[in-house]
C-alpha positions as a Markdown table, in Angstrom:
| # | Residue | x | y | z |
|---|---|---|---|---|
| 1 | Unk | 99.0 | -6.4 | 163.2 |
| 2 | Unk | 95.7 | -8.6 | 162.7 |
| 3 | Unk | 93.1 | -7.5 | 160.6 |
| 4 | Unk | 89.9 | -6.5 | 163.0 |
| 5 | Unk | 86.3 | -7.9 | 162.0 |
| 6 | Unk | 83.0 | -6.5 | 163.0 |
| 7 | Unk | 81.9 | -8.7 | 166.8 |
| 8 | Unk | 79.9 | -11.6 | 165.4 |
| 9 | Unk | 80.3 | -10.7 | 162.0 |
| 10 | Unk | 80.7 | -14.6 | 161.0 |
| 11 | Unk | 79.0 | -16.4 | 163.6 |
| 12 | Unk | 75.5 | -15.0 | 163.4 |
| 13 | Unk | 75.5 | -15.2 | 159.3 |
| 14 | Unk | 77.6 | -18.3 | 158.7 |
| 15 | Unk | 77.2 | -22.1 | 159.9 |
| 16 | Unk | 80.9 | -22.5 | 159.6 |
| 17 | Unk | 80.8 | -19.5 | 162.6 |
| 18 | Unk | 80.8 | -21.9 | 165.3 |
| 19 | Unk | 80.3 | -25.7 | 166.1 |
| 20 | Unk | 77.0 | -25.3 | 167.8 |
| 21 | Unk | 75.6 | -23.6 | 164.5 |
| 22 | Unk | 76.6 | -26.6 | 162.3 |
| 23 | Unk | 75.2 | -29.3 | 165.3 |
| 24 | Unk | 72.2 | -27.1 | 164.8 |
| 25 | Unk | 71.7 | -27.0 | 161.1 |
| 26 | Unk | 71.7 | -30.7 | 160.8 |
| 27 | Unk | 68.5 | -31.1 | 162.4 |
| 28 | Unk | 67.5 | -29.6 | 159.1 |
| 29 | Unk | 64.5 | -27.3 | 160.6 |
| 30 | Unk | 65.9 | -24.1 | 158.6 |
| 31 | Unk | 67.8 | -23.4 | 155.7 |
| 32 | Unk | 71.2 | -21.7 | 155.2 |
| 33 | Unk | 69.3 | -18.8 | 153.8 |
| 34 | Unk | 67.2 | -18.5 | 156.8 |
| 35 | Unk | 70.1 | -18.9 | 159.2 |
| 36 | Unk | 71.5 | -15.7 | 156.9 |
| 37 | Unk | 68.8 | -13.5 | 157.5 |
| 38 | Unk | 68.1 | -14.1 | 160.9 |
| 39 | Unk | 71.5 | -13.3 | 161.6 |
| 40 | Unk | 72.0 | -10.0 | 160.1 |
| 41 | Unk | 69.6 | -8.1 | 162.8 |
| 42 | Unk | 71.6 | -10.3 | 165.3 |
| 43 | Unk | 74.9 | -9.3 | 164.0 |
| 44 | Unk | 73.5 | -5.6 | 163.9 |
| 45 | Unk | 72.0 | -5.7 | 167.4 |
| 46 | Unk | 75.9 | -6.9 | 168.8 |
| 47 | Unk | 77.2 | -4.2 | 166.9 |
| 48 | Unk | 75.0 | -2.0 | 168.9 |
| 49 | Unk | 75.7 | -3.0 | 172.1 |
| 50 | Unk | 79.0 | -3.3 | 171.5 |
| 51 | Unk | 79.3 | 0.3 | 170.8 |
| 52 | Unk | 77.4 | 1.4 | 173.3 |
| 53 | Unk | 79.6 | -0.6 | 175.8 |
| 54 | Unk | 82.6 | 0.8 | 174.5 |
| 55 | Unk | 81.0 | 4.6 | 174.4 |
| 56 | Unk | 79.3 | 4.5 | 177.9 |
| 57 | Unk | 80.5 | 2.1 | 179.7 |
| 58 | Unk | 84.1 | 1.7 | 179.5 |
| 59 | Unk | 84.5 | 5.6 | 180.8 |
| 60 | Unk | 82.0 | 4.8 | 183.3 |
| 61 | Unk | 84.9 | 2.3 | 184.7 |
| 62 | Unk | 87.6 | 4.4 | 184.2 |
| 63 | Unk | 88.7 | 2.4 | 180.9 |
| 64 | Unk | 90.2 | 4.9 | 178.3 |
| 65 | Unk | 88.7 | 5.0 | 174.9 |
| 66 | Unk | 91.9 | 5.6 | 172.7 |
| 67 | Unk | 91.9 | 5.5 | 168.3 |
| 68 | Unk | 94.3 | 4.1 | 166.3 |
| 69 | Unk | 96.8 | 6.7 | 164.7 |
């Protein structure tokens, strides 16, 4: 069994998240902090629509929502 993560829990908040992030930063127009905090209302607002996805509109399409147990 893997260990599950929060969607976009490292990609929004850390330059090492993804490539693009890291091309990015080098044009050295923000600072790691900033790339921080502008990331955690993106990581939130993911979360968000993740769960609302998963809450509306998987039973919408007939996908069952099922808990670990």
């Amino acid at each position: 069994m893997g260990v599950e993560r929060p969607p976009g829990s490292g990609a929004f908040l850390l330059l090492v998240g993804a490539a693009p992030n890291a091309i990015a930063y080098d044009s050295k127009q923000f600072t790691t902090a900033e790339f921080f905090l502008w990331g955690i209302p993106a990581s939130i607002i993911l979360m968000v629509v993740t769960a609302f996805a998963v809450k509306v509109l998987w039973p919408i399409m007939g996908m069952p929502i099922t808990t670990g147990g």
